[in-house]
C-alpha positions in Angstrom: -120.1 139.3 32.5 -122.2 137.6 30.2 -126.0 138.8 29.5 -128.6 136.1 28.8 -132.1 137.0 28.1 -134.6 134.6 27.1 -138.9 134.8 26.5 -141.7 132.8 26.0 -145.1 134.1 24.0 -147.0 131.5 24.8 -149.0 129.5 22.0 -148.9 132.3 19.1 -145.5 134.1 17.4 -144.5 137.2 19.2 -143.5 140.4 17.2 -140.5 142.0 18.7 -137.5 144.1 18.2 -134.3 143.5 19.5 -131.4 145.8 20.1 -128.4 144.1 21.3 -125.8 146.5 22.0 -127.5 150.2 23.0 -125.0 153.4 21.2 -121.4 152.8 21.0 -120.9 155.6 24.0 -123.2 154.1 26.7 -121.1 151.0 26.0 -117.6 152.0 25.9 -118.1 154.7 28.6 -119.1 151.6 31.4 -117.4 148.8 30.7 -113.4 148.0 30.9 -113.4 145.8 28.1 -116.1 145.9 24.7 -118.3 142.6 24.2 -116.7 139.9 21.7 -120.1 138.7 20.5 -123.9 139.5 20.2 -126.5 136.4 19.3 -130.5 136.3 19.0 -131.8 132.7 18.4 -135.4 132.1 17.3 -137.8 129.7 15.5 -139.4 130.3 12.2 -143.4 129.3 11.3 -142.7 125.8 10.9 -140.7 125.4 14.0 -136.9 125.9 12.4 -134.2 127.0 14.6 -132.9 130.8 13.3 -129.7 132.2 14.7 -128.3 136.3 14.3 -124.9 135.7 15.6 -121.4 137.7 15.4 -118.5 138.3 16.6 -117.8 141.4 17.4 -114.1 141.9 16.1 -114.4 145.1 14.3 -116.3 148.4 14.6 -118.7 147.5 11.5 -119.1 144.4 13.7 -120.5 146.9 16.2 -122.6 148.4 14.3 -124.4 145.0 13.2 -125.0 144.7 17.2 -126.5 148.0 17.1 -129.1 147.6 14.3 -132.8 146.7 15.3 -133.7 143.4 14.5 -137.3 142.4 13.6 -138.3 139.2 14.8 -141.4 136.7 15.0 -141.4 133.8 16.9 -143.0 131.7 20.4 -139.1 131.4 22.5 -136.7 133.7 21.8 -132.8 134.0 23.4 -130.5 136.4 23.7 -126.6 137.1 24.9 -124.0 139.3 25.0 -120.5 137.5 25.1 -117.5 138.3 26.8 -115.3 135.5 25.7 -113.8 133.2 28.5 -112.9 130.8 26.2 -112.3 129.9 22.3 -111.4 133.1 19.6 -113.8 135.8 18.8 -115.2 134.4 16.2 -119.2 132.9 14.7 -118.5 129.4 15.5 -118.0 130.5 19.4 -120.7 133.0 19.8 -123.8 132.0 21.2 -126.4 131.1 20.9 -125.1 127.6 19.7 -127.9 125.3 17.8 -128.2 121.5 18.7 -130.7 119.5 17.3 -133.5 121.8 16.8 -132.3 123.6 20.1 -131.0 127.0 21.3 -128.6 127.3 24.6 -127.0 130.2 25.6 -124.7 130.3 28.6 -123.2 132.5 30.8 -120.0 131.5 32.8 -117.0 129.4 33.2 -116.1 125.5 33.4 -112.3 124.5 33.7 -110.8 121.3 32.3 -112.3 121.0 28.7 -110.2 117.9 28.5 -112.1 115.4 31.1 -115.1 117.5 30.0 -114.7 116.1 26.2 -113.7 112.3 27.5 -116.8 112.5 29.1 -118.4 113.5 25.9 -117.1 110.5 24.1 -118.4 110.3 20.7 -120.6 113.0 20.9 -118.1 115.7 21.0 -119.2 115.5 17.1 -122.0 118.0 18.4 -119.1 120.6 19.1 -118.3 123.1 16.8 -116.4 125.1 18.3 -113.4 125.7 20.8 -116.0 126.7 24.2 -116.9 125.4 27.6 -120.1 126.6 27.0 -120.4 124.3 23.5 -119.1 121.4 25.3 -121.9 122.1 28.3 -124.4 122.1 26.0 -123.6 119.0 24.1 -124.0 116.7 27.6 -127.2 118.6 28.0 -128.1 116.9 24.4 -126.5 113.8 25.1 -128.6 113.4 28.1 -131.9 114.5 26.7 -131.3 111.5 23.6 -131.7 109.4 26.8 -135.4 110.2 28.1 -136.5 113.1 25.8 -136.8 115.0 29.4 -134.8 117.9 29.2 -134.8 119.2 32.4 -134.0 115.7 33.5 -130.8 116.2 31.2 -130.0 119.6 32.3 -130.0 118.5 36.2 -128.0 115.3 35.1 -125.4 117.6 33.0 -124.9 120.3 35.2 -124.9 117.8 38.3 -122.0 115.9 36.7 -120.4 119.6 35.7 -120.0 120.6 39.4 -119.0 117.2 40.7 -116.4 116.9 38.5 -115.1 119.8 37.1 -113.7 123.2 38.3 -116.8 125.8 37.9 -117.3 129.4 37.9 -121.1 129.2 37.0 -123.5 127.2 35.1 -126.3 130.0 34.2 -127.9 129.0 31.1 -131.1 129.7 29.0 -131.9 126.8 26.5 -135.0 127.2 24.5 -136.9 124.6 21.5 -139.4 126.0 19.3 -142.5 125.6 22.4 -140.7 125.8 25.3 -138.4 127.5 27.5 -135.9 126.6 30.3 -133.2 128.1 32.3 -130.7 127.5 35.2 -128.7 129.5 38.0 -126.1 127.4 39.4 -124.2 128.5 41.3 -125.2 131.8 43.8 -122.5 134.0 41.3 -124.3 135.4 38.7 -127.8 136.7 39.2 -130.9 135.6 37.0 -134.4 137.1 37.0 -137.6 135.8 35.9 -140.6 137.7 35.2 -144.4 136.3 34.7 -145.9 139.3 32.9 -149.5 139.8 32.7 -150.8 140.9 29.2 -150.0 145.0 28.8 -147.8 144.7 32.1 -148.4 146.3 35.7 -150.8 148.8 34.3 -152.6 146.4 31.9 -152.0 148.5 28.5 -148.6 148.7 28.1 -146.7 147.3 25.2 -143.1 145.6 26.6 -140.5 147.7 26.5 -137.3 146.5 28.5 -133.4 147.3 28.8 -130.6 146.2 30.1 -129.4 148.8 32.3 -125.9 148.3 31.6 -126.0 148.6 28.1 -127.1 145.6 26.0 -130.1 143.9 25.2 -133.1 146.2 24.6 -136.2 144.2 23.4 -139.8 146.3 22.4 -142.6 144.3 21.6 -146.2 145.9 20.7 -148.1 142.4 21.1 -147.4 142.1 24.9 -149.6 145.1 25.2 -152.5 142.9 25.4 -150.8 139.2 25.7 -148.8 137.7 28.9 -145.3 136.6 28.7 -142.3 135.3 30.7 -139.5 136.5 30.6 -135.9 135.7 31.8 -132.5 138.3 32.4 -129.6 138.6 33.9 -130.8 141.8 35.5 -134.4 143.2 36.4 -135.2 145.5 33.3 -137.7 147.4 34.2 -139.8 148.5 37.2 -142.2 145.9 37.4 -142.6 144.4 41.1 -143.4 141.0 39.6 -139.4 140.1 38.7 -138.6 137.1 40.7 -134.6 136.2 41.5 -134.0 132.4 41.1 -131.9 130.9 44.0 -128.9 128.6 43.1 -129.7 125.6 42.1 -133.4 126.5 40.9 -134.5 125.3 37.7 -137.5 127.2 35.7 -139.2 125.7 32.8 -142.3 127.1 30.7 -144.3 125.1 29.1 -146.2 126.2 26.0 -149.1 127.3 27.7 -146.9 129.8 30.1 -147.3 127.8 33.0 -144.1 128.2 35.0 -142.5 125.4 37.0 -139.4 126.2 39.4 -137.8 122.9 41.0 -133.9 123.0 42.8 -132.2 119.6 41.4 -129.2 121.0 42.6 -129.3 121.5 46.2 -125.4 121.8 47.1 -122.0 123.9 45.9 -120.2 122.7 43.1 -116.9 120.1 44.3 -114.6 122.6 43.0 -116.5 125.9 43.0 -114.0 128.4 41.4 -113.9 132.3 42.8 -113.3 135.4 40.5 -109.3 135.0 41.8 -108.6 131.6 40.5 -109.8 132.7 37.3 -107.2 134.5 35.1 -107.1 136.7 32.0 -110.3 136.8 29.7 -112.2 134.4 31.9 -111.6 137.0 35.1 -112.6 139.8 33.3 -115.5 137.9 31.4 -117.1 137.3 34.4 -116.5 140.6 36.4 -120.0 142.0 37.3 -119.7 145.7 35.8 -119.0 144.1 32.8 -121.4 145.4 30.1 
């Protein structure tokens, strides 16, 4: 399946360094299919969206996933893409960028059609040929209506499983201060971490990995500075690692205050299992995936 990984520094840029695929034999050696696309999406000094996105279509493109990437910023996010819908290609990877905002997502939502008359006129916010795209854009179109964007991500993802077929709705959306994310349904797991400054010991710098091969991220600040943190997977040994239940949606707010709420108390209408799903969305969302 999908991996999402997302973290806040607080009020001050973070230094860190991200590896998003570990060595080509860890990689090929566990999983039954390679990755289609690696993304890192963070926010420059003067609060600028920056995305590192690629397919990954070609061995060189493997290599770019492997290379350690040196990055400053409050809210970072992070995913590893096995493609349920739309080609292998940069306009399909994620993280995807909406007015000043990152989203990454990680699962599957059936009939794009109703999901796009929905959408209406703001389907122009689509770039691409994804679910996950077209997800994001209701989140947008319901934030333009309040500016609350939790609000908007209970509202889209509320309409999402009332309506539509749904695998899962796991997502991690980030602006330059803040940080939010959402597991919906019980599917796919998703971790949060509050980490003190320096860790469980106090002086340790952050140092965590997927076990499964992707997303490694080191980071010498958070020796002495607290963070939060969000994974698909615990990854590392600290006790603190908190699974959210289904439904349960975390925001944190620039000051690392974390808030958990559950807007979405029931199953989706027309909750999809890993049998009605076929070809690359079956195997996209099979657990040992990378």
């Amino acid at each position: 399946m999908c991996r999402l990984f997302g973290m806040s520094g607080g009020r001050e840029p973070v230094q860190a360094t991200f590896w998003l695929l570990e060595a080509p034999d860890s990689l090929a050696q566990q999983s039954r299919r390679e990755p289609d696309g690696t993304g890192l999406g963070t926010f420059d000094p003067d609060g600028h969206p920056v995305v590192s996105k690629q397919p990954l279509a070609a061995f060189e493109d493997q290599e770019f996933a492997q290379e350690a990437k040196e990055v400053s910023s409050r809210t970072f996010v992070a995913h590893v893409r096995y493609a349920s819908t739309g080609a292998v290609s940069p306009k399909n990877t994620h993280p995807f960028e909406q007015r000043d905002r990152l989203f990454a997502h990680n699962g599957v939502i059936e009939d794009i059609g109703r999901l796009e008359a929905e959408l209406g006129e703001d389907r122009a916010l689509v770039q691409g040929d994804t679910d996950s795209e077209r997800y994001f854009a209701l989140i947008t179109r319901e934030i333009e209506r309040d500016g609350d964007v939790g609000a908007a991500i209970a509202r889209a993802a509320g309409w999402i499983a009332e309506n539509l077929p749904v695998f899962a709705l796991n997502l991690v959306l980030i602006t330059a201060t803040e940080l939010w994310a959402l597991r919906y349904p019980d599917v796919h797991e998703l971790f949060v971490l509050k980490r003190a400054a320096g860790g469980p010991t106090g002086a340790r710098h952050l140092e965590h990995a997927s076990a499964r091969g992707s997303v490694r991220v080191r980071s010498g600040d958070l020796a002495d500075r607290p963070a939060v943190i969000v994974a698909s997977e615990r990854m590392d040994e600290d006790a603190g690692w908190r699974a959210l239940q289904s439904g349960e949606l975390l925001h944190v707010d620039p000051d690392l205050q974390v808030t958990i709420t559950r807007p979405l108390k029931h199953p989706p209408r027309h909750q999809l299992t890993l049998q009605d799903l076929t070809g690359k969305a079956a195997s996209s969302q099979a657990e040992h995936q990378g």
